[in-house]
N, C-alpha and C positions, 0 to 999 in steps of 0.2 A: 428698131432699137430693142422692142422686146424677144424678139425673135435671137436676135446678137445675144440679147443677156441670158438667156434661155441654152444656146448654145454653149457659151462658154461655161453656166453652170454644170452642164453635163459632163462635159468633157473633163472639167475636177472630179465628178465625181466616179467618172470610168478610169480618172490614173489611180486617183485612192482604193477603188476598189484592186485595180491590179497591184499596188504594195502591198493591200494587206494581203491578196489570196496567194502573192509569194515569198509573205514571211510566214503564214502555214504550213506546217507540217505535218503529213497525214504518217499517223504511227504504221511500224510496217509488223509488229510483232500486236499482235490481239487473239492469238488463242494456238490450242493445236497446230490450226491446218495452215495458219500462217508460219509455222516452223516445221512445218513437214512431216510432224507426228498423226499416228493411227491411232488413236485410242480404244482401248478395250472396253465393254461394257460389261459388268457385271452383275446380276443379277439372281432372282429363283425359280426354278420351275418347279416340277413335280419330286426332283430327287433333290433339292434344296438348293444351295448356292452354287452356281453355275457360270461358267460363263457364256454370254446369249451372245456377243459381236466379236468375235478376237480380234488384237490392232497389231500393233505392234510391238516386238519383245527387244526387251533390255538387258544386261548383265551387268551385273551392280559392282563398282570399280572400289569404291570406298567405304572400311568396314562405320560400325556407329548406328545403323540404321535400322530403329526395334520396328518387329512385325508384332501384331497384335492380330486374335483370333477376331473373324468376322460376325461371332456371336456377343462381340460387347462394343456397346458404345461409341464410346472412345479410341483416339489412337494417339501416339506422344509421336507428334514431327520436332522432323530434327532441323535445322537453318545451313543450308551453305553460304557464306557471306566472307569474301573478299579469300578465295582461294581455300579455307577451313571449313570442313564437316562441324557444327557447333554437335555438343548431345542434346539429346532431349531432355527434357525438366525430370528433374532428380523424385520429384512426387509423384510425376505419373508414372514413370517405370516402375516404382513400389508397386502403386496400385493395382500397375497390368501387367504384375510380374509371375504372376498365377497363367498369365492366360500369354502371352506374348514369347518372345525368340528372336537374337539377333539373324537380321539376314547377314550370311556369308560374304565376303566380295567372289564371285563367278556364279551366286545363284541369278537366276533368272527371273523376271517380273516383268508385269505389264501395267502399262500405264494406264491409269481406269480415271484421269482428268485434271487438264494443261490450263490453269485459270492465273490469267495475266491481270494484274493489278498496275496501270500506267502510272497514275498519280503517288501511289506509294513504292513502285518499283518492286515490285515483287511477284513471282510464278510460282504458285502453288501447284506442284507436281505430285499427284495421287495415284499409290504403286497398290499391287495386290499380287502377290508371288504366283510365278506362270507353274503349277505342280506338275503338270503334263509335262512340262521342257523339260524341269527337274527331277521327273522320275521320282514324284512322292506320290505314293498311294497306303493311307486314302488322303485325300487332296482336301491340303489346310486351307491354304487364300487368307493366310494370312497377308494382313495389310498393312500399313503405312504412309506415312506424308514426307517430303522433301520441301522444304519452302528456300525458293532462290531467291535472295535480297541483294538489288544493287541502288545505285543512288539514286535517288528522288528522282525522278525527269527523265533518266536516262533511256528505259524501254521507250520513251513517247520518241526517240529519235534512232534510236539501237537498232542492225542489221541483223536479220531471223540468224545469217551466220555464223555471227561474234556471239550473241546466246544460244545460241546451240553448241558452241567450244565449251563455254558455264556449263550446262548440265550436262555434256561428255566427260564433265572431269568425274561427276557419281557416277554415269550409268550411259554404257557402252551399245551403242544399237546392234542387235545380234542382226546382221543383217542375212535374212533368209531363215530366224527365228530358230526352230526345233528342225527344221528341214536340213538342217547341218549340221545333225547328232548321224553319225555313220551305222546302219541299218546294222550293220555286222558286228560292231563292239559294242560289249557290254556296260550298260549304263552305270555310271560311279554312282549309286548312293549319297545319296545327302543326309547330314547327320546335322538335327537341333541340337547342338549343347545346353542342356542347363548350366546356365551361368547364372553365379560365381561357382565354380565348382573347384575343389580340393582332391589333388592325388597324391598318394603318398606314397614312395619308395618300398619295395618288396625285400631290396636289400636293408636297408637302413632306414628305419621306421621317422629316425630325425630330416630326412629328406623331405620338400618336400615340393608340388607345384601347383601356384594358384592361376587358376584363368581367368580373370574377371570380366563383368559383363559388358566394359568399353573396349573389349578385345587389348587387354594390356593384361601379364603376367606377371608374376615373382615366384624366382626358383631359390629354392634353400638344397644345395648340395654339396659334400662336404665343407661343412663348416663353413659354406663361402653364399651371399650374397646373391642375386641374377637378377635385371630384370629388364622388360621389350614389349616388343607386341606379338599377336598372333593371329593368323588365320588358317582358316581351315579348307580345303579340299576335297571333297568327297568323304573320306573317311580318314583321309591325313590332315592332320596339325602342322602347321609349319610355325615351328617357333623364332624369330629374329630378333636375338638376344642386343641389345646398346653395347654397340662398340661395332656391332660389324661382323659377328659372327650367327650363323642359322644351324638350326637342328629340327630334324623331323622325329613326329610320334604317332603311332598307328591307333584310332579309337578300335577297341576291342570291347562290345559290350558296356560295360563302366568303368570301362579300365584304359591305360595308354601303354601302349606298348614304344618303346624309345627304339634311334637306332641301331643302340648296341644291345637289345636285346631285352634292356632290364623293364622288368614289370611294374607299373605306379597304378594301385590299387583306388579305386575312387573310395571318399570318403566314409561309402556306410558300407564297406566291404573291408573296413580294417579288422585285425585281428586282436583278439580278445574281447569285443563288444558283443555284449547280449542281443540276442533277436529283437528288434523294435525301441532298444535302449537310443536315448539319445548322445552324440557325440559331438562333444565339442570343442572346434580351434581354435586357433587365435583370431580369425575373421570375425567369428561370430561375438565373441568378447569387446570387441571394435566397435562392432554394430551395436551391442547391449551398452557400451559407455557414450557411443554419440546421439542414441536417445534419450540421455538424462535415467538412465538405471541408475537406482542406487549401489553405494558399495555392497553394503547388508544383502542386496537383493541377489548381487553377478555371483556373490562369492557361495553362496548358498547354490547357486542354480551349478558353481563349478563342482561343490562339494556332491551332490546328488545326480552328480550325469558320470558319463563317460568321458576321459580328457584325451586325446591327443595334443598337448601342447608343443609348439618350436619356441623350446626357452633358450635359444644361441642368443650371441649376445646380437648379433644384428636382427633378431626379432624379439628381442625386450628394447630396443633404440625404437625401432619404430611401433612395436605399441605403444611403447612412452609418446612419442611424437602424434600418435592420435587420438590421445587423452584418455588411458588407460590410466589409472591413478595406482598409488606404490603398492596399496594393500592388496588390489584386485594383481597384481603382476604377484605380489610376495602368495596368493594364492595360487597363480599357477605355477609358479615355479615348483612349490609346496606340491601339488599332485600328480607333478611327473615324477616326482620321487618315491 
């Protein structure tokens, strides 16, 4: 009898055991190598930061994504979440705005560490610009974060496949790395824009174009309005104006060369400005009103500088619109006269 009851105890508890070990589900995504990535190892030797493993290289699809130099700190990741690049926090790019540079989409990087978070759903992808691919010397390594966020639970049951289409949509596997830059042509140059930067028309000084640092522009050209986004190429600008039309600009220097020829002078290369004088536009007026400048303070600082202002009427609309106040506008209007 106790033999019988002994038996049949077991045997519950060998069916119970087999429901739960096949309502378990072992995660199939937990790092790297569970999604097929090489990572890079970066580190120092003798002639400073280096890289000691190389893994695998990438080519960055979606612009947004600030590099910071690998002598500070910090770095400001950016979030891709539900198909959109988010930007990074609007405070650290101030702060690492001295030392950092947006990456391009087609520059190259490598990935220096693939840290999968199940319970919070989230892959934190850690880049560090491959210089060597890109043909910079001397070699930045500048770095960067990527953090992939999808729904709670989801990686604990998610095919390494279906997340690895997520982070193809930032950054493209260069497969076969720098071994597929053609020995015989010559390497396109990669140019850091300081961003926000200002050019201004050679013909007509009221021209004019801004690039700003989320890769989005505004053109003032004949009296009219523009604005899109932009990325850069090697040494070309490709501007894709909203509506569906594109225009290319050659970086020359600090200057853009358009492709009808005409020359947009970068901002401390205008004419009539004293050596080391400061100069200023309508960006920076912006800037000076949404940190709580006083009036007293902007209008004296407009009175004592050099001005280029765009006083059309579609850039007094929107510096109105981003709380430039009447006085500080009736000043610059006042000093381009």
């Amino acid at each position: 009898m106790a033999v019988r009851r002994a038996s049949k105890l077991m045997g519950i508890l060998i069916l119970a055991l087999a429901v739960f070990t096949s309502s378990v589900v072992v995660a199939q995504v937990i790092g790297p190598a569970s999604l097929g990535y090489k990572v890079t190892m970066i580190g120092k030797d003798a002639y400073g930061v280096s890289v000691l493993q190389s893994g695998d290289v990438f080519s960055i699809k979606t612009p947004g994504i600030l590099g910071v130099l690998p002598t500070r700190h910090g770095i400001c990741p950016t979030t891709y979440k539900d198909g959109v690049l988010q930007k990074a926090s609007s405070f650290c790019v101030s702060v690492e705005r001295a030392y950092s540079a947006y990456f391009q989409p087609g520059l190259k990087v490598y990935f220096t560490k693939v840290d999968v978070n199940l319970k919070k759903g989230r892959i934190e992808v850690g880049i560090t610009a491959c210089d060597i691919c890109n043909k910079i010397e001397p070699a930045s390594y500048y770095r960067s974060e990527v953090d992939f966020e999808f729904e709670k639970g989801y990686l604990e049951t998610a095919k390494p496949e279906v997340v690895k289409s997520a982070i193809a949509q930032v950054f493209a596997l260069d497969v076969g790395g720098e071994a597929q830059t053609s020995p015989s042509s010559a390497p396109i140059p990669v140019i850091h824009l300081n961003l926000p930067s200002t050019f201004v028309s050679a013909r007509s000084p009221a021209d004019q174009i801004l690039l700003n640092a989320d890769n989005s522009f505004t053109l003032q050209e004949g009296g009219q309005s523009y604005q899109g986004t932009f990325a850069t190429n090697g040494n070309t600008v490709e501007l894709s104006i909203s509506g569906g039309s594109k225009t290319t600009a050659t970086i020359q220097g600090n200057n853009l060369i358009g492709s009808d020829g005409q020359t947009w002078n970068g901002r401390e290369h205008i004419a009539g400005a004293a050596p080391g004088a400061t100069v200023l536009h309508n960006e920076d007026v912006i800037k000076l009103s949404k940190v709580g400048i006083d009036d007293a303070t902007i209008i004296a600082k407009i009175k004592g500088s050099t001005c280029h202002f765009n006083t059309s009427t579609d850039a007094l609309v929107l510096l109105k619109t981003s709380g430039v106040s009447a006085a500080v506008l009736k000043a610059m209007v006042g000093a381009e006269q």
